[in-house]
C-alpha positions in Angstrom: 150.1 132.3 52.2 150.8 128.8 52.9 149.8 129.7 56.6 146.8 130.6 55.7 146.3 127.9 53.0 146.6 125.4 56.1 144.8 127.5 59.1 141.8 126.7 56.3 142.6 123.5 55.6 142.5 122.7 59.8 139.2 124.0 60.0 137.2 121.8 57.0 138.9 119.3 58.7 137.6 119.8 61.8 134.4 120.5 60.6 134.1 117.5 57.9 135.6 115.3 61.2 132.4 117.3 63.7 129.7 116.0 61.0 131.1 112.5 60.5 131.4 111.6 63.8 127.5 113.4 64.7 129.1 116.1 66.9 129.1 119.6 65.8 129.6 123.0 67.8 126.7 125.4 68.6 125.0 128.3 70.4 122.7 127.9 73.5 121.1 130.4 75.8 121.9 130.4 79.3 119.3 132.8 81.1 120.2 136.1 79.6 123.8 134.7 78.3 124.6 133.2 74.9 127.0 130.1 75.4 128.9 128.3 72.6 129.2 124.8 73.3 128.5 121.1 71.3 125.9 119.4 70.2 125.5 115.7 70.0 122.5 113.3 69.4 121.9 109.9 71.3 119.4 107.9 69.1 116.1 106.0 70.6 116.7 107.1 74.0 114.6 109.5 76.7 116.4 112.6 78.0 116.0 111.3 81.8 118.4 108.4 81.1 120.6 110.3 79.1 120.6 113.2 81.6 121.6 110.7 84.1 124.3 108.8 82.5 125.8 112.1 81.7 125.9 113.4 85.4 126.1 109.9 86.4 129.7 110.0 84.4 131.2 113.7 85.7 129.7 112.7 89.5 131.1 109.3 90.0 133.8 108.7 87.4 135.5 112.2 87.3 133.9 112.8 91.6 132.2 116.0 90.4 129.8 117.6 92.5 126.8 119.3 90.5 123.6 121.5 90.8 120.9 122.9 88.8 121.0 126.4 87.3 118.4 127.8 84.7 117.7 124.4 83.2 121.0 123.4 82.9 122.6 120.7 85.1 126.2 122.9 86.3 129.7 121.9 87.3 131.5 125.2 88.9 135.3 125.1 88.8 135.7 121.5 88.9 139.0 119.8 87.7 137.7 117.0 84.7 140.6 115.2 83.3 138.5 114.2 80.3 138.9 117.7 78.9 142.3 118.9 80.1 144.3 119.7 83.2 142.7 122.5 84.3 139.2 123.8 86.1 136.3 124.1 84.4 133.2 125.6 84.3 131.1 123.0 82.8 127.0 123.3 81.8 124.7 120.5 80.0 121.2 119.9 79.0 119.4 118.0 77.1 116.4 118.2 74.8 114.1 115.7 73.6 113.6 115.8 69.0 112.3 113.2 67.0 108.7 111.4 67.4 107.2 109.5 70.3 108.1 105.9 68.3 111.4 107.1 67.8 112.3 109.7 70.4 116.4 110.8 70.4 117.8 113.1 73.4 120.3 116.0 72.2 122.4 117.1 74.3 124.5 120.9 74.4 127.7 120.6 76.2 129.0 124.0 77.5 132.3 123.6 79.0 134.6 127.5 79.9 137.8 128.0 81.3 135.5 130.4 83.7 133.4 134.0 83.3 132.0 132.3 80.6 134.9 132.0 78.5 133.7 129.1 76.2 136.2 126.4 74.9 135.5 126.4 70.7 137.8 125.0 68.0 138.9 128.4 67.7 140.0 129.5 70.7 141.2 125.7 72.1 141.5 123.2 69.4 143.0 120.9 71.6 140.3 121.2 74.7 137.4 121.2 72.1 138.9 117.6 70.4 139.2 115.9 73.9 135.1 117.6 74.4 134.5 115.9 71.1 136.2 112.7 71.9 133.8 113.0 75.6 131.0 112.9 73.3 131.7 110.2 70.5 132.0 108.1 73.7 128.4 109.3 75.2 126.2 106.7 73.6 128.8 104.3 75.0 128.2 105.9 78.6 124.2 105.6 78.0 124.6 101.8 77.4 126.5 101.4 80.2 124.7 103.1 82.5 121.3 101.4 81.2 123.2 98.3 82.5 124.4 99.6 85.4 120.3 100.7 86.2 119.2 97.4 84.9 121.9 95.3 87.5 120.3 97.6 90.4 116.8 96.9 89.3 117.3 93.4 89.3 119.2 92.9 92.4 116.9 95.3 94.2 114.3 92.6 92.8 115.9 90.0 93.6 116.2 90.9 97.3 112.3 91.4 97.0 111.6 87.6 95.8 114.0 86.0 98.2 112.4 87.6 100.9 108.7 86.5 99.6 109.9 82.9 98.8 110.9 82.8 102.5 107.9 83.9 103.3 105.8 81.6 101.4 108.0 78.7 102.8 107.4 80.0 106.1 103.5 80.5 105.3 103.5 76.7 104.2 105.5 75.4 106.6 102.9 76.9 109.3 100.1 75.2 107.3 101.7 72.1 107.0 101.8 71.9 110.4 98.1 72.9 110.9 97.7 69.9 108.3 99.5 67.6 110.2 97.2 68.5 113.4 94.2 68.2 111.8 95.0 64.9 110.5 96.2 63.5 113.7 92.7 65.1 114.8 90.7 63.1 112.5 92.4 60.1 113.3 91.5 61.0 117.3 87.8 61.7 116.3 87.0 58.8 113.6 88.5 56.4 116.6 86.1 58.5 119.3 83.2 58.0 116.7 83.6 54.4 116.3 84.0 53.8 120.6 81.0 56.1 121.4 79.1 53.9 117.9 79.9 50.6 120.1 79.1 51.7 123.2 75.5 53.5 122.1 74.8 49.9 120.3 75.9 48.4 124.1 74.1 50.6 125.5 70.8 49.9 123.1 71.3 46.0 123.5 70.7 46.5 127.5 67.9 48.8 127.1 66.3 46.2 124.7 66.7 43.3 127.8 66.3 45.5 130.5 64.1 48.5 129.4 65.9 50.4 132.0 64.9 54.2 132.2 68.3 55.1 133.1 69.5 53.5 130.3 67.7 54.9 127.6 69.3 58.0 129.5 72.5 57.3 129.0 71.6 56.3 125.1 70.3 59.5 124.4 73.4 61.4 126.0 75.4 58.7 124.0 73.8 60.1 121.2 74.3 63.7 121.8 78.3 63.1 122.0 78.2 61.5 118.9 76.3 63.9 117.0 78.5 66.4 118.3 81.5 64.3 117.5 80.2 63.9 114.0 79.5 67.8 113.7 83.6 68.4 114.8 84.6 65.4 111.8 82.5 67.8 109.5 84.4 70.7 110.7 87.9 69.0 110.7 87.7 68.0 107.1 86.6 71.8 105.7 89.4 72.9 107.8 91.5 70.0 105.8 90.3 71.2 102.7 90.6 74.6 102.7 94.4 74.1 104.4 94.6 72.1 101.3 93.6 74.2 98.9 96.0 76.8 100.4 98.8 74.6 100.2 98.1 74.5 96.1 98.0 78.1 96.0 101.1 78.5 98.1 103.0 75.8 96.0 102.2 77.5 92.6 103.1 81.0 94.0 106.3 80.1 95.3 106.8 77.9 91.7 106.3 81.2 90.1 108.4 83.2 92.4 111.0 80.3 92.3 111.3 80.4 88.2 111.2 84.5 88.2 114.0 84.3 90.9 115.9 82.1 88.2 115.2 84.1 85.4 116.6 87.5 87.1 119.9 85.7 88.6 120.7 84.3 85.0 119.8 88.3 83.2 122.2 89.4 85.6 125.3 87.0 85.4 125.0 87.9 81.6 124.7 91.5 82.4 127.9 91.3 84.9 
């Protein structure tokens, strides 16, 4: 009687300890078979990142190698030392409940000691209380593989905006140079626009004592280089301005590359 009296007591236990702790044991269909497994909830998260924690934890923490059967993500005769020291058979999905504001993932864990012999309290108590404790520690998994995501995103972005801040250095570093050239070219042609100005007024001070035809000549070629001269100066300074201009643009693009770069290393030293 007292046997009895205790086998019943062990099993409200279990069951009051299931509901406190949001993990309870249930029935899911697995193509034509009926599996008993548990049931757990992960609040305000998508089934894709729960999914992937969850595999994420049996492949690289346990070295589990997986595939994909009838919806359900499969583990076939796999040692996990989370559940026990033997090989399992283990099976998970997950399911999406709640509304689109507040969206929660379920999650049915199957886990048999093979032909679909399913662990439950009552035929493994101690297997199905290390299962339990496996999922208690699931939302724990989920935030730690959100950070684990989150450290790859950021490093993968990080990579991305050194490489364009080099580039925009390079980029300005080229125009720069163009800069430089075109200023050491407007130097060369004010200084060949003020020679060929004193020689056409040379040139027009002879013509006026001399009124040499071959004179006037020479004037009007004078002339002509100047002009043309002049015409290159006009050239040379939109080719100033717009190198300019690109210089400003390059400047504030790599000042907002520059304080995103800053912003990512310091979100990931907290994260590590």
């Amino acid at each position: 009687m007292m046997k009895k009296i205790f086998a019943v007591f062990a099993i409200v236990s279990v069951m009051c300890s299931l509901s406190a702790q949001k993990v309870s044991e249930s029935v899911t269909i697995f193509g034509k078979d009926q599996l008993s497994g548990f049931t757990t909830t992960i609040e305000n998260t998508t089934m894709d990142i729960v999914e992937n924690a969850l595999a994420d934890k049996f492949e690289t923490q346990f070295g589990m190698k997986g595939s994909k059967k009838k919806g359900f993500r499969v583990y076939e005769s796999q040692p996990c030392s989370a559940f026990g020291e033997s090989r399992y058979d283990i099976y998970f999905t997950t399911a999406e409940i709640g509304k689109k504001k507040d969206r929660s993932t379920q999650v049915i864990l199957v886990v048999s000691t093979g032909n679909l012999n399913c662990v439950t309290f009552n035929n493994d108590p101690r297997t199905s209380r290390n299962i339990v404790t496996f999922l208690e520690a699931l939302p724990y998994d989920v935030e730690a593989y959100k950070i684990k995501m989150r450290i790859n995103t950021l490093e993968t972005e990080l990579a991305n905006l050194k490489k364009e801040r080099e580039s925009i250095e390079k980029n300005r570093a080229k125009v720069n140079d163009k800069i430089n050239k075109a200023n050491d070219e407007a130097k060369k042609l004010s200084n060949d626009i003020e020679k060929k100005t004193a020689e056409i007024e040379k040139l027009q001070d002879n013509f006026n004592h001399s009124q040499d035809a071959t004179v006037k000549d020479q004037i009007s070629k004078a002339v002509k280089e100047k002009q043309t001269l002049l015409k290159t100066q006009s050239n040379n300074q939109k080719s100033l301005l717009n190198l300019n201009n690109e210089t400003v643009k390059l400047n504030k693009k790599l000042e907002e590359v520059t304080k995103a770069i800053e912003e990512k290393e310091a979100e990931l030293k907290k994260l590590k």
